[in-house]
C-alpha positions as CSV (number, residue, x, y, z in Angstrom):
1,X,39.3,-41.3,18.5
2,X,41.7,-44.0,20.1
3,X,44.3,-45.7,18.2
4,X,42.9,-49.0,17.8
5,X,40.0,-47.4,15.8
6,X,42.7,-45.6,13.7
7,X,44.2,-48.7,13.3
8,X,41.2,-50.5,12.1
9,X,40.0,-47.8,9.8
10,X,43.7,-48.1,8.1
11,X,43.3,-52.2,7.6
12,X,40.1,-51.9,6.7
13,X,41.4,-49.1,3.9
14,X,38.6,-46.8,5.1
15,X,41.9,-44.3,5.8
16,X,44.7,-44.2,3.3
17,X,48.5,-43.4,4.6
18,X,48.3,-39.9,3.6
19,X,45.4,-39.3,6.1
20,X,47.4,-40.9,8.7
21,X,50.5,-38.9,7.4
22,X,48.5,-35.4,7.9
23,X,47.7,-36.4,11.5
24,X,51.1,-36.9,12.2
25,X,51.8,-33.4,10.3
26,X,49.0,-31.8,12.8
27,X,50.1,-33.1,15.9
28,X,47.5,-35.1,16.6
29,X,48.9,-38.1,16.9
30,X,52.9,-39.2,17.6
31,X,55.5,-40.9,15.8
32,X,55.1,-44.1,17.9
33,X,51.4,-43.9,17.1
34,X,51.6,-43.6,13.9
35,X,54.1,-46.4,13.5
36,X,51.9,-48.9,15.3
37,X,49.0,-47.5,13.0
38,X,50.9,-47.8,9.5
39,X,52.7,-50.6,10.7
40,X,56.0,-49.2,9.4
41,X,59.4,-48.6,11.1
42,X,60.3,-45.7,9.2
43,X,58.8,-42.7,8.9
């Protein structure tokens, strides 16, 4: 799945931050990716 759909699920609220948070945890995504994702600077 690409980041913009990642994205999109997490505005739409379809994902909550602790989904995003365990794909960060997994390695599945990076910290930059999951920064643009969430939206936040910090981590």
């Amino acid at each position: 799945m690409d980041i913009a759909k990642m994205k999109m699920y997490y505005q739409k609220e379809l994902w909550k931050k602790a989904m995003v948070d365990n794909l960060l945890k997994l390695g599945k995504i990076t910290e930059e990716e999951y920064r643009e994702i969430v939206g936040d600077s910090e981590i």
